[in-house]
N, C-alpha and C positions, 0 to 999 in steps of 0.2 A: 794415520789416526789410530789410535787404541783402542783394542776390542773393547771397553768398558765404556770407552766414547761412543763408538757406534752402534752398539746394543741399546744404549739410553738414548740416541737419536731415534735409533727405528721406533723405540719403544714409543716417544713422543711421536712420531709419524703416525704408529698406529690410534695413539688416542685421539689425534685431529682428524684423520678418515674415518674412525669407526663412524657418528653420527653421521657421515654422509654415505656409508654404506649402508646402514639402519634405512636410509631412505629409499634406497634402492630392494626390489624383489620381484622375485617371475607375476608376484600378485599386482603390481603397479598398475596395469594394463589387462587385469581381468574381465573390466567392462566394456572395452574397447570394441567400437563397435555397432554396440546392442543398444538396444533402446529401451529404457528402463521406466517405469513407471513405483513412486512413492507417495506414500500416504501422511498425511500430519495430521495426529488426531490429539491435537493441542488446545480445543476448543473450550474454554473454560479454566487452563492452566495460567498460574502466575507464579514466576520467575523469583526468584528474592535477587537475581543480579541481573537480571535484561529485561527488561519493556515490553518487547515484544517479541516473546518466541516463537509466534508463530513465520514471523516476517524474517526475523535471524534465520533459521531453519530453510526456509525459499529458499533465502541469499546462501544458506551453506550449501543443500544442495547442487544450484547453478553449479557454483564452485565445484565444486566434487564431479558432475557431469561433464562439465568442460576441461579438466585436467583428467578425466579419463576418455574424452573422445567419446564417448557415448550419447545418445539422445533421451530425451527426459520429459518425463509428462507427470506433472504434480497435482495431486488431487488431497482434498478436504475428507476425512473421515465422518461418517454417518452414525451419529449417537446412539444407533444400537447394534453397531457392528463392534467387532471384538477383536483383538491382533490376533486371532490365530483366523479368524473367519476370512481377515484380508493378507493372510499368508498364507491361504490353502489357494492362493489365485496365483498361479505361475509365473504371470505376468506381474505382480509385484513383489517390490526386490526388497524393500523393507517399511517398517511404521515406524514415525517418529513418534513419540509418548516422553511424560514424564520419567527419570529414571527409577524415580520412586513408584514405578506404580508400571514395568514394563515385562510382566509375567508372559508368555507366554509363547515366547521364540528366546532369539538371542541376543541379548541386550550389547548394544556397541559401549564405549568407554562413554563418557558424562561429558556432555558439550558445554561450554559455557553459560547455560541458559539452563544447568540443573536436567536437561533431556537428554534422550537417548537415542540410536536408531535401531530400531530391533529386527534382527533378517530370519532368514528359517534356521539358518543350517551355517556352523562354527567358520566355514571358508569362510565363507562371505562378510561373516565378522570380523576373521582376521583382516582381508581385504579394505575392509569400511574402517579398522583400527589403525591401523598404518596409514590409510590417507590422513584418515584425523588427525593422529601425532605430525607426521609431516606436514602438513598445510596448518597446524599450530604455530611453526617457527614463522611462516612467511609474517610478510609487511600485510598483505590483502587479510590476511585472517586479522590482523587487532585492528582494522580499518572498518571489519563490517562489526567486529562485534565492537567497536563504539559508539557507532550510528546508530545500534539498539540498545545500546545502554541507559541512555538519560531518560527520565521520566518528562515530556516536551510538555505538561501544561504550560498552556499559552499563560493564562494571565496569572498566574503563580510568578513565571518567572519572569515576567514583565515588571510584576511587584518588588521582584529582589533587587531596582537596577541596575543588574549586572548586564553586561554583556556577551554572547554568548557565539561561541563557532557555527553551532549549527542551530537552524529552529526547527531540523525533522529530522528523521531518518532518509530522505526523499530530497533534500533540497534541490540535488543537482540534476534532476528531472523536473524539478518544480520550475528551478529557473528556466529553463530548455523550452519547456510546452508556455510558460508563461509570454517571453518572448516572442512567440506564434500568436497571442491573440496582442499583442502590445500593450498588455499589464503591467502594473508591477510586481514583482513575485511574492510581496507580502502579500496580495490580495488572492492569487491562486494556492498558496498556502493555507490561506483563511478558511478558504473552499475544502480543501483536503482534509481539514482536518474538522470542519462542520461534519463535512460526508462522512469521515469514516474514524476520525482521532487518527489516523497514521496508521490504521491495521489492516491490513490487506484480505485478512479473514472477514472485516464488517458484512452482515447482510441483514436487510431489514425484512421487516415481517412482508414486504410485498416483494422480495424475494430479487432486490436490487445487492451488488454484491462489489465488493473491495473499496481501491480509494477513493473511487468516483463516484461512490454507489450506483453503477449500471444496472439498468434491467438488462435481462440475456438476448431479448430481441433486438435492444438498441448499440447493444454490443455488438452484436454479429452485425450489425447494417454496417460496422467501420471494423472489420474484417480484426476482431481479438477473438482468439482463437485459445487464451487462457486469461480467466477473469479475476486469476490471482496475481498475474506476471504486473507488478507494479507500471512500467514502464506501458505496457499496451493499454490498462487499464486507463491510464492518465493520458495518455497520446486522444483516447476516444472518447474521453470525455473532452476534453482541449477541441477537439473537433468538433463534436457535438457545438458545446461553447461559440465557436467560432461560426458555425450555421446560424445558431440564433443571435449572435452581434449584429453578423448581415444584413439580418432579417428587421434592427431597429434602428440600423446605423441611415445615418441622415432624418429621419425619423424625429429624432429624443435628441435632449443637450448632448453634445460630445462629450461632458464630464462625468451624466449621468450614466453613459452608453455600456457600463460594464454590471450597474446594479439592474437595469432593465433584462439587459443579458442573463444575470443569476433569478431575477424574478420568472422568466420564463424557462430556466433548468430547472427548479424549484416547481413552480405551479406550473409547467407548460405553456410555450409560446400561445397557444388559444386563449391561454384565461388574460395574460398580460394585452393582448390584441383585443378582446372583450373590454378590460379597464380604458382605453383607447380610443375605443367606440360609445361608451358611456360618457365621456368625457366629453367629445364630441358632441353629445345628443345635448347636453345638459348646457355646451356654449360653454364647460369648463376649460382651463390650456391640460394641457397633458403632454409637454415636453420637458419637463423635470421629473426626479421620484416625486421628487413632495406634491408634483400635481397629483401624481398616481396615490400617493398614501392619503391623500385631500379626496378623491372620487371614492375610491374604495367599499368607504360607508354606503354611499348610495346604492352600491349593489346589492347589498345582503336584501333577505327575504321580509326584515323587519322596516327596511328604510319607506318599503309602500309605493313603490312608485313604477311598477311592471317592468323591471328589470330584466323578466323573464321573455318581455315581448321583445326587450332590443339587443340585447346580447345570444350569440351564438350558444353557448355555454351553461346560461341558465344564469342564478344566484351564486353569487363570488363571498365569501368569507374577505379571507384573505389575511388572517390574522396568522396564521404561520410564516405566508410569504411575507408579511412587513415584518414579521419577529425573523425570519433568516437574514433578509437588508441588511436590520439592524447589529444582528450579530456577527454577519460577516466584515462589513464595517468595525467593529468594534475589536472583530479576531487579527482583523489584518492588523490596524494602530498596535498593538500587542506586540504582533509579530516583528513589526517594524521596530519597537524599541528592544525586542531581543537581540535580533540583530539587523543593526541601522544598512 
C-alpha cells in the first residue's frame, strides 16, 4: 500500500474514533459510588420547547445517576432558598434552574428544556458536561425528551381528530397500575391528569403532592419513600384505589364500581359510605352513581331533614365530588379518542 494511502486511512480512522474517545475520560465515573443529592428549583419555569421541565429534569437525572453508578435523592427547592444557600450544603451536588437566570455557581451547558445544572466548583461541571454531550447522541435521551415535549391538553387535542402516540408523558406506567385495578387505562389517565395535569411537581394547598396528589401520611402507609418518583407515586395511589374498589365491590353495579371508587379517593371513603346510609334511610336504591348523584341533595344542610342525626360525617355538599365523576368521565372519552 502507499504511504499516501495509508496516512489518509489512518487519518479517516482517527476521525471515526475521535467522537468515541470524546466519550471516554478519568471523569466518567467521578460519581461512582456516592450518593448524591440534587435540587430542581424549576418551580414556576416554562420551557418554550418542553412541557414539563420539571419532570424532564427527574427523568435526566435518574439517567445520569444510573450511568454513573451512584445513588440519588431528588428534592424540590424552597421559594426562599437561593443556589448558593443549597450549595453551601456539601451534600448537594448541584441545582437545576433556568439557564437564563443561573448566577451563582457553575452553570452546566443548556438542557433541552432551556435549563441548566449548576454545581459549586468547574470539576464537577466538566464532569456533568461530558455526561450531557454524551448521553445526547443515545436513543434514551430523544425518547425522554419527547414524552416531555407535547403539550397533552386532553380535550384540545381530542378536538383536532387526530390521533396521537402518546396521551402523557406517563402512559407506560399508566397502562401497568391500570391493569391492577382492571380499568381501562383511559380512565386512569383521566385520574392523572384531574390530580396533577402530568407534573410531578403538583401540590395542593393541603399539601397532597405529584401525580396522584398524595398526602405524605397516605404515602408513607404504602411505603413511597420519594413523592416525586412518578412510578412510586402512581403504584400508591393505584393501591390506595384498589383498597377502596374492595371496600364497594359487590356493593354498587359492576359498571359503576370504578366511579364509586374515585368518589371515595375524591371525598373519602366515609363520606361515599354516608351517601349509602342516607339512601337507605330514605328507602332510596343506591346501587348506581346516578342513585348517588339523586341522594346527594338530601344531605346538604338546606334539604331540612336531620341529616346530621343519620350520617356519620355530618352534612355532605358533594358538589365537587359529582363535578370530579363528571369530569373524569368526560377526561377519559378524550383520552380514548386521542388515542383509541
Amino acid at each position: 500500500m502507499h504511504k499516501p494511502t495509508r496516512y489518509l486511512l489512518l487519518v479517516l480512522l482517527l476521525l471515526v474514533l475521535a467522537p468515541v474517545r470524546m466519550r471516554k475520560g478519568p471523569d466518567d465515573r467521578s460519581f461512582e459510588g456516592k450518593h448524591l443529592t440534587c435540587v430542581i428549583d424549576l418551580q414556576g419555569y416554562r420551557s418554550r420547547t418542553l412541557s414539563y421541565p420539571v419532570g424532564y429534569n427527574y427523568e435526566m437525572l435518574r439517567c445520569f445517576a444510573r450511568e454513573q453508578h451512584c445513588g440519588l435523592d431528588i428534592i424540590l427547592a424552597e421559594p426562599e432558598d437561593s443556589i448558593a444557600d443549597y450549595l453551601a450544603i456539601d451534600s448537594i451536588m448541584l441545582v437545576v434552574r433556568p439557564a437564563a437566570d443561573s448566577t451563582g455557581g457553575y452553570p452546566s451547558k443548556a438542557l433541552a428544556d432551556s435549563s441548566c445544572w449548576v454545581t459549586r466548583d468547574a470539576r464537577t461541571r466538566r464532569a456533568v458536561n461530558r455526561w450531557l454531550t454524551n448521553f445526547g447522541f443515545s436513543e434514551e435521551s430523544v425518547r425522554v425528551r419527547e414524552r416531555f415535549t407535547p403539550s397533552y391538553e386532553p380535550y384540545r387535542r381530542a378536538a383536532s381528530g387526530k390521533s396521537y402516540t402518546l396521551a402523557g408523558p406517563y402512559d407506560e406506567l399508566v397502562r401497568k397500575y391500570a391493569a391492577n385495578l382492571g380499568w381501562d387505562w383511559h380512565l386512569l389517565e383521566a385520574v392523572v391528569w384531574q390530580e396533577s395535569q402530568f407534573r410531578i411537581e403538583a401540590r395542593s394547598p393541603r399539601g397532597a403532592l405529584g401525580l396522584m396528589q398524595m398526602m405524605p401520611s397516605t404515602a408513607r402507609k404504602y411505603g413511597v419513600d420519594d413523592m416525586l418518583d412518578p412510578e412510586e407515586n402512581l403504584r400508591a395511589g393505584v393501591e390506595y384505589l384498589a383498597k377502596l374498589q374492595r371496600m364497594f365491590d359487590g356493593r354498587v353495579a359492576p359498571e359503576d364500581l370504578p366511579r364509586f371508587t374515585l368518589a371515595a379517593y375524591n371525598a373519602g371513603e366515609g363520606r361515599i359510605l354516608d351517601c349509602i346510609r342516607m339512601a337507605q334511610t330514605l328507602g332510596m336504591p343506591h346501587q348506581t352513581w346516578q342513585d348517588i348523584v339523586e341522594v346527594i341533595p338530601h344531605m346538604r344542610e338546606e334539604a331540612g331533614i336531620g341529616a346530621d342525626t343519620v350520617l356519620q360525617l355530618g352534612y355532605f355538599k358533594g358538589y365537587e365530588t359529582l363535578s370530579y365523576i363528571r369530569l373524569t368521565d368526560s377526561l377519559s372519552r378524550a383520552f380514548r379518542c386521542i388515542v383509541p
